[in-house]
C-alpha positions as a LaTeX table, in Angstrom:
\begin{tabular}{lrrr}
\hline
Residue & $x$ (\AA) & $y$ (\AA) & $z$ (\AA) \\
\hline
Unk1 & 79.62 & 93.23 & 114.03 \\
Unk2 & 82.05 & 91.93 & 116.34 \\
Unk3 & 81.82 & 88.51 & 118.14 \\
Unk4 & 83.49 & 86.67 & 120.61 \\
Unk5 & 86.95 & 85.28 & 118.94 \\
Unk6 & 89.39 & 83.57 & 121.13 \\
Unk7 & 92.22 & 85.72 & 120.87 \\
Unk8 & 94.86 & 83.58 & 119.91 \\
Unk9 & 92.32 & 82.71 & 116.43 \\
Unk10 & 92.21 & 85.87 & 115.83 \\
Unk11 & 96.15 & 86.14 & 116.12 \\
Unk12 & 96.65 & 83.21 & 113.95 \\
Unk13 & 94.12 & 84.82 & 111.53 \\
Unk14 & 96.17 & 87.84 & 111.57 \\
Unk15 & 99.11 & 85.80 & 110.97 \\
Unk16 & 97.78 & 84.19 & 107.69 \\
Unk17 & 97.31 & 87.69 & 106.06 \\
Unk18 & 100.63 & 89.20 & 107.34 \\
Unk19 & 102.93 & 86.36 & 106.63 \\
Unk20 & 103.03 & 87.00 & 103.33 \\
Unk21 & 103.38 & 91.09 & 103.52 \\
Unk22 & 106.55 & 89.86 & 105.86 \\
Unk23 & 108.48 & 87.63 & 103.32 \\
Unk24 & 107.44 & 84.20 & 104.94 \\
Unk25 & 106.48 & 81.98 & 102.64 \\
Unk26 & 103.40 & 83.22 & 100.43 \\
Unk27 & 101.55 & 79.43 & 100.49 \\
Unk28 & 103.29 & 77.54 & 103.26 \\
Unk29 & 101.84 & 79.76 & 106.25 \\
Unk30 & 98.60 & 79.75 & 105.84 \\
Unk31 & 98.54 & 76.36 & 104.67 \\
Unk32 & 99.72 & 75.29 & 107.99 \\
Unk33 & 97.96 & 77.16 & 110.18 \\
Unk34 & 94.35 & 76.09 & 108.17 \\
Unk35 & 95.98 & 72.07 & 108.52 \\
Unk36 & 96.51 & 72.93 & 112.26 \\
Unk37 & 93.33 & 75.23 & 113.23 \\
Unk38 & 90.53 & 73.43 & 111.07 \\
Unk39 & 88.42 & 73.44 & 114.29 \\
Unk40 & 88.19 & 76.57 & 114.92 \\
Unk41 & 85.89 & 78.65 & 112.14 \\
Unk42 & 87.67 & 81.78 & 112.25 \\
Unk43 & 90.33 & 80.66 & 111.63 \\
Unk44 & 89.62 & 78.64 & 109.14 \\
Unk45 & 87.79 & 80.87 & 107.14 \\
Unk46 & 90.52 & 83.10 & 106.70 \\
Unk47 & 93.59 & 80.71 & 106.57 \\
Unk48 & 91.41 & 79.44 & 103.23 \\
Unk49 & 90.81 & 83.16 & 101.86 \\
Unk50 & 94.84 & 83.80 & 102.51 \\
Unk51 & 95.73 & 80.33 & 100.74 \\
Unk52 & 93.13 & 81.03 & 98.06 \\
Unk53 & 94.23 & 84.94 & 97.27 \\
Unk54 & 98.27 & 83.36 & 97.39 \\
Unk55 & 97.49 & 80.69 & 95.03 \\
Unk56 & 95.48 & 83.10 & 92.44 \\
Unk57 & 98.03 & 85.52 & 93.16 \\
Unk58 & 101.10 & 83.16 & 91.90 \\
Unk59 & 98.56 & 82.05 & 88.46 \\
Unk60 & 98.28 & 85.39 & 87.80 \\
Unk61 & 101.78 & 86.90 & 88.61 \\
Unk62 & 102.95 & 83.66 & 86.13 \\
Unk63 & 100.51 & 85.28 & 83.31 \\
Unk64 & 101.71 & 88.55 & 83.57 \\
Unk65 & 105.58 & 87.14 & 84.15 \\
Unk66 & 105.00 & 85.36 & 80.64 \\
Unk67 & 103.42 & 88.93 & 79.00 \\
Unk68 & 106.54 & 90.77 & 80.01 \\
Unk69 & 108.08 & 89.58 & 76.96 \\
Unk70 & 105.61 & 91.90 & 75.60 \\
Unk71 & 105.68 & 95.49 & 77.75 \\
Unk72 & 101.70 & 94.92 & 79.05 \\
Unk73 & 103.52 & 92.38 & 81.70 \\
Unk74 & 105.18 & 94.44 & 83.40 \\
Unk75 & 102.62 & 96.63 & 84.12 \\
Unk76 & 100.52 & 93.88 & 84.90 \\
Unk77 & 103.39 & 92.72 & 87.50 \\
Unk78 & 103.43 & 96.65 & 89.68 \\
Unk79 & 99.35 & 96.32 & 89.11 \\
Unk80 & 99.21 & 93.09 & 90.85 \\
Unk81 & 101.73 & 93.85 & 93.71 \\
Unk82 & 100.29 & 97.31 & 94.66 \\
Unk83 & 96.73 & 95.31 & 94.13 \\
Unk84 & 98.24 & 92.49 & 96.16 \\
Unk85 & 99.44 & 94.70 & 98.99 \\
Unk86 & 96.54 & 96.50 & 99.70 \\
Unk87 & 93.60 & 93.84 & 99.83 \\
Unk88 & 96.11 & 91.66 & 102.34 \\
Unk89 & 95.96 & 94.82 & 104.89 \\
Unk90 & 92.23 & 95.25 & 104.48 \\
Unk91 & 91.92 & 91.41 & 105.11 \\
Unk92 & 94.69 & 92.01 & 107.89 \\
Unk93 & 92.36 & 94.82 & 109.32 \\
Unk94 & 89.24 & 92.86 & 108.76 \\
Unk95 & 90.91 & 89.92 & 110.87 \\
Unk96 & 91.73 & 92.16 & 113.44 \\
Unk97 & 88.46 & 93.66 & 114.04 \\
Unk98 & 86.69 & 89.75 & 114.43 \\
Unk99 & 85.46 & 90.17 & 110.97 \\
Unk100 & 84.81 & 88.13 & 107.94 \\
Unk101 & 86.78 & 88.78 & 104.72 \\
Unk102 & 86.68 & 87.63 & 101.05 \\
Unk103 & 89.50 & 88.68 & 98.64 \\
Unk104 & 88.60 & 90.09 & 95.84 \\
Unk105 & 89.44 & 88.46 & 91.97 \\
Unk106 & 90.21 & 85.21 & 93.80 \\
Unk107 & 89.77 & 81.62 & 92.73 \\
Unk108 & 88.82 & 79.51 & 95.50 \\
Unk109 & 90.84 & 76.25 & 95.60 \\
Unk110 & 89.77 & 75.78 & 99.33 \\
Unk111 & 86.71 & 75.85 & 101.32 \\
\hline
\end{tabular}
């Protein structure tokens, strides 16, 4: 169900899932933008679920990083990318559309 989103919020919302799928800083840009848009509830919502999937995302690339010195970690490494890489589109879609999203296998750090 669609509702009315200002369009820029649902740009910026956009924004906090694609940043990282486009090199820029993993943390820092949706950090920002959920600093600078805390009023608006879209935006919010999903600047938190980007800065909460990049901050589980880092733990667990770490883990698996450290199990490389055993071979499980590097499969655990292409797992988590192609994992990684595919939920950030469906939240990038989801944003898109007006809609909520939650990560999947995510801690949340932020509300």
């Amino acid at each position: 169900m669609k509702t009315s989103i200002d369009t820029e919020d649902q740009i910026l919302a956009i924004v906090c899932h694609l940043a990282p799928l486009a090199g820029i800083s993993y943390i820092i840009a949706p950090l920002l933008i959920y600093l600078l848009k805390k009023d608006s509830p879209f935006v919010r919502e999903h600047a938190a679920e980007s800065l909460n999937f990049q901050l589980s995302v880092l733990i667990y690339g770490a883990i698996s990083g450290i199990l490389c010195l055993i071979f499980i970690g590097i499969l655990m490494l292409a797992a988590l990318g192609i994992f990684s890489f595919i939920v950030m589109i469906l939240a990038t879609v989801a944003a898109a559309k007006g809609q909520s999203y939650r990560y999947p296998l995510t801690i949340r750090f932020v509300n």
